[in-house]
ZAZA-893480 format. One line per field, with one value per residue (C-alpha): chain; residue in one letter; x, y negated, z. Coordinates in steps of 0.1 Angstrom, whole numbers, plus 2048, in hexadecimal, padded with zeros to 3 digits. Layout:
N
chain = A;...;
res = a;...;
c1 = X;...;
c2 = Y;...;
c3 = Z;...;
This chain:
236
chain = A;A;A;A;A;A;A;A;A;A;A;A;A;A;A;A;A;A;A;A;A;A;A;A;A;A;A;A;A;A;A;A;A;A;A;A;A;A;A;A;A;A;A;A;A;A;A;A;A;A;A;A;A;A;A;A;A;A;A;A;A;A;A;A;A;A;A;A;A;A;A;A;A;A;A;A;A;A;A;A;A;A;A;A;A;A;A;A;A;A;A;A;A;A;A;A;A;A;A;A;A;A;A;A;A;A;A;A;A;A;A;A;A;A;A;A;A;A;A;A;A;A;A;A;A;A;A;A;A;A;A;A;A;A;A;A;A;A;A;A;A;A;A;A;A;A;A;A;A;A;A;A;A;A;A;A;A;A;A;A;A;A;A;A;A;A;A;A;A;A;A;A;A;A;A;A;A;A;A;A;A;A;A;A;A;A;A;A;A;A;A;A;A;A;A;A;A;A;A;A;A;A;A;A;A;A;A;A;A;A;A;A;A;A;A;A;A;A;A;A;A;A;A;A;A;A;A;A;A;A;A;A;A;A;A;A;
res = x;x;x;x;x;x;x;x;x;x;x;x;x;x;x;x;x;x;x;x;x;x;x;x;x;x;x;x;x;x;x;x;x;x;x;x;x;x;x;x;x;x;x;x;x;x;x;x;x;x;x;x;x;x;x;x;x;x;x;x;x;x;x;x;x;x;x;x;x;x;x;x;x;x;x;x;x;x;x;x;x;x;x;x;x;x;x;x;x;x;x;x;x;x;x;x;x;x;x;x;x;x;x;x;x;x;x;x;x;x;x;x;x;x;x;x;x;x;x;x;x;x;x;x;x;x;x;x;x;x;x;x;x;x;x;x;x;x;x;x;x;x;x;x;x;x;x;x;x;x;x;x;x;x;x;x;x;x;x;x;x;x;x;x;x;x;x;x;x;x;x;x;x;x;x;x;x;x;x;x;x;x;x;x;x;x;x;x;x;x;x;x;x;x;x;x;x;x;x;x;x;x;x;x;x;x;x;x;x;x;x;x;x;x;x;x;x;x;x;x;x;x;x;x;x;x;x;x;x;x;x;x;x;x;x;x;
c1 = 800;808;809;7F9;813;830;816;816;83A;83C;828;835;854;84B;83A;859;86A;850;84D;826;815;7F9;7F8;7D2;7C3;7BF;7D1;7B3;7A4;7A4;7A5;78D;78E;79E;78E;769;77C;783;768;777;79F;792;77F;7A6;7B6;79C;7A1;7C7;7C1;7A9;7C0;7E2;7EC;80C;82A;83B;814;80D;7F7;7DB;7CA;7B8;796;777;782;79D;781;768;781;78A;774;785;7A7;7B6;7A6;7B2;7D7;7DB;7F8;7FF;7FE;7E7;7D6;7B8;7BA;7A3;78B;771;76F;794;7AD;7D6;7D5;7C2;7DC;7F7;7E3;7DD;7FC;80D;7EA;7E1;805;824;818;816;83C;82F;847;82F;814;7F7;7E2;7C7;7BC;7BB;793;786;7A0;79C;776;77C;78D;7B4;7C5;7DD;7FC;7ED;7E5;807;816;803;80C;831;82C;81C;838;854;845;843;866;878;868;86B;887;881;857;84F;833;816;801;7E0;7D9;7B5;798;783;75D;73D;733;751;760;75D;77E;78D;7A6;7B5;7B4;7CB;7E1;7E7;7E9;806;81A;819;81F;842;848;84A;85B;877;877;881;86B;84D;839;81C;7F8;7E2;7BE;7B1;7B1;79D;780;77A;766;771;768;77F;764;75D;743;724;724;743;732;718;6F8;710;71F;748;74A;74F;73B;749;750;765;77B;77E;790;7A2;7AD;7BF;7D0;7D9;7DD;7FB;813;80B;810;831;840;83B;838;859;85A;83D;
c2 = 800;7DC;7C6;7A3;796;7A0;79D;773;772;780;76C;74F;750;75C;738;729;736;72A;70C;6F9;70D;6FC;70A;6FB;70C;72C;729;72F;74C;76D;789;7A4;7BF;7E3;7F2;7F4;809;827;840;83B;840;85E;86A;86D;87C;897;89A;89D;8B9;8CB;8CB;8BB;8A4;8A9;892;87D;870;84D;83F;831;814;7F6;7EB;7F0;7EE;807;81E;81C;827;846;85C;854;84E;86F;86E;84A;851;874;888;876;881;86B;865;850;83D;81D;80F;7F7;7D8;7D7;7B9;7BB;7B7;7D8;7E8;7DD;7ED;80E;813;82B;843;833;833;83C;85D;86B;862;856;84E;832;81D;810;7EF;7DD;7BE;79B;794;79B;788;76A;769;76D;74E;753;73D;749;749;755;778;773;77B;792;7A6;79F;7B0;7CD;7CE;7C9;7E2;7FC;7FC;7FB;81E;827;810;820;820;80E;7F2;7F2;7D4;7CD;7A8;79E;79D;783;78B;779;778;769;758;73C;746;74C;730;73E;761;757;742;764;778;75B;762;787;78C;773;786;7A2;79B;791;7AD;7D0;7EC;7D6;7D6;7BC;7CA;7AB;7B8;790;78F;7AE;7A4;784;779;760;744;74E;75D;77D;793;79B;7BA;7C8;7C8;7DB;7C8;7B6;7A7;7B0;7CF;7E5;7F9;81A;7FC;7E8;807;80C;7E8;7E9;80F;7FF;7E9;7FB;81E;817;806;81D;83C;82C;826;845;862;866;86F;88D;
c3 = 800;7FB;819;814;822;80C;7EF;7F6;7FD;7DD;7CC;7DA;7CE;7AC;7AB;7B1;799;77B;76E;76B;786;796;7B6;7BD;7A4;7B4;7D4;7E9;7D4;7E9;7D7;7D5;7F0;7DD;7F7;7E2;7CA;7E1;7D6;7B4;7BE;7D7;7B0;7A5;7C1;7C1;79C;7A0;7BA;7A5;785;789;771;762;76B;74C;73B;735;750;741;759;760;763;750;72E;735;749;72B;713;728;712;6EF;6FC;6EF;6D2;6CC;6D8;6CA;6D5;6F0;717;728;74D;749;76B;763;77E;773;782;790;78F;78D;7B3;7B5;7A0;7B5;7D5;7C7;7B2;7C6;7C0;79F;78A;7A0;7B1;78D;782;760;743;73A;747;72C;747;73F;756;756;74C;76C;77E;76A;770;793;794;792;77D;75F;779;78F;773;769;78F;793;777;77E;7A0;793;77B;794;7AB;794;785;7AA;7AB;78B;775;754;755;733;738;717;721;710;714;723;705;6FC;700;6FB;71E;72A;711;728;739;713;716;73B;72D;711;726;73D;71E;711;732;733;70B;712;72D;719;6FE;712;723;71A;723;71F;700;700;6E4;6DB;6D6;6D4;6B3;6A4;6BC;6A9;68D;673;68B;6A7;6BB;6CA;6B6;6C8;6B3;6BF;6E3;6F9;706;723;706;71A;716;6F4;6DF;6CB;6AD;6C3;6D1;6AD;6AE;6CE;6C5;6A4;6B6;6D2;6C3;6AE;6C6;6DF;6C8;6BB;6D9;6EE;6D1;6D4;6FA;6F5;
């Protein structure tokens, strides 16, 4: 587990280090208790009893859009080893409290994360995504120094494309980030969910208008899939 307190020291000084943080925006947001996603994580531990997964997969995980792919994930990343481990409605921050039961108890070679909508609905600013992230990222590879990072950047949506512009900001950060940084490959899935307006299409979406239907998974899927497949085919 991650103690609060070492998680604000943390992110403390990862705001020092950064340059344009506004440290009002979000500085009083709390973040959602992980705890209302225990039935789920007690789901997988009683699924890794039951069949134990094997060691060296790519962790699949993140929050609902990761979760809702979980039953065309294989088919979409053929011939690869994978452990769907999304949890709808989760933020980075509960990544970072159940990484040792979600990613690092598995000894994965790779970890595929989705996050970053819900957050920014929630309230956190774009910095405060970015840390978080960089967190998740740092506490991974002191366990594990070789674990390659496949990031899929938040997706634009109809219902909330209010928070489009702080999505992308996030998404800006963490795809830098990861181009400077080996190990860490960034997959943009912004653009094939627009129409020639720069909008999201309301056809591409179930009646909540944020999540996907089977034709957007086609979309995410081709630009996911490739990268993904590229990267890691070689390590099967």
């Amino acid at each position: 587990m991650i103690y609060a307190s070492l998680y604000l020291s943390l992110i403390l000084l990862a705001t020092n280090s950064l340059k344009a943080i506004n440290t009002a925006d979000d500085s009083l947001v709390l973040d959602p208790d992980p705890r209302r996603f225990s039935d789920q994580i007690a789901a997988f531990q009683t699924a890794d009893a039951a069949n134990p997964p094997p060691r060296g997969a790519i962790v699949c995980t993140g929050s609902s859009s990761m979760r809702m792919w979980h039953p065309r994930m294989e088919a979409d990343l053929a011939g690869l080893t994978l452990l769907p481990r999304g949890f709808g409605g989760s933020h980075y921050t509960d990544v970072i409290h159940y990484a040792e039961t979600l990613i690092l108890k598995y000894e994965p070679r790779a970890l595929l994360i989705y996050e970053g909508d819900n957050d920014a609905c929630f309230g956190k600013s774009p910095q405060r995504i970015f840390h978080d992230f960089i967190f998740l990222a740092n506490l991974c590879r002191e366990r594990m120094p070789e674990l390659r990072f496949y990031v899929i950047g938040a997706k634009p949506s109809v219902s909330r494309w209010d928070f489009a512009a702080k999505m992308q900001s996030a998404n800006t950060m963490i795809e830098d980030y990861c181009h400077a940084n080996v190990g860490f490959t960034y997959i943009n899935v912004w653009p094939v969910l627009l129409n020639a307006e720069g909008r999201p299409r309301a056809e591409l979406f179930i009646e909540d208008m944020l999540h996907l239907n089977h034709a957007g998974y086609d979309l995410w899927a081709s630009a996911v899939a490739p990268i993904v497949t590229r990267g890691e085919a070689g390590f099967e």
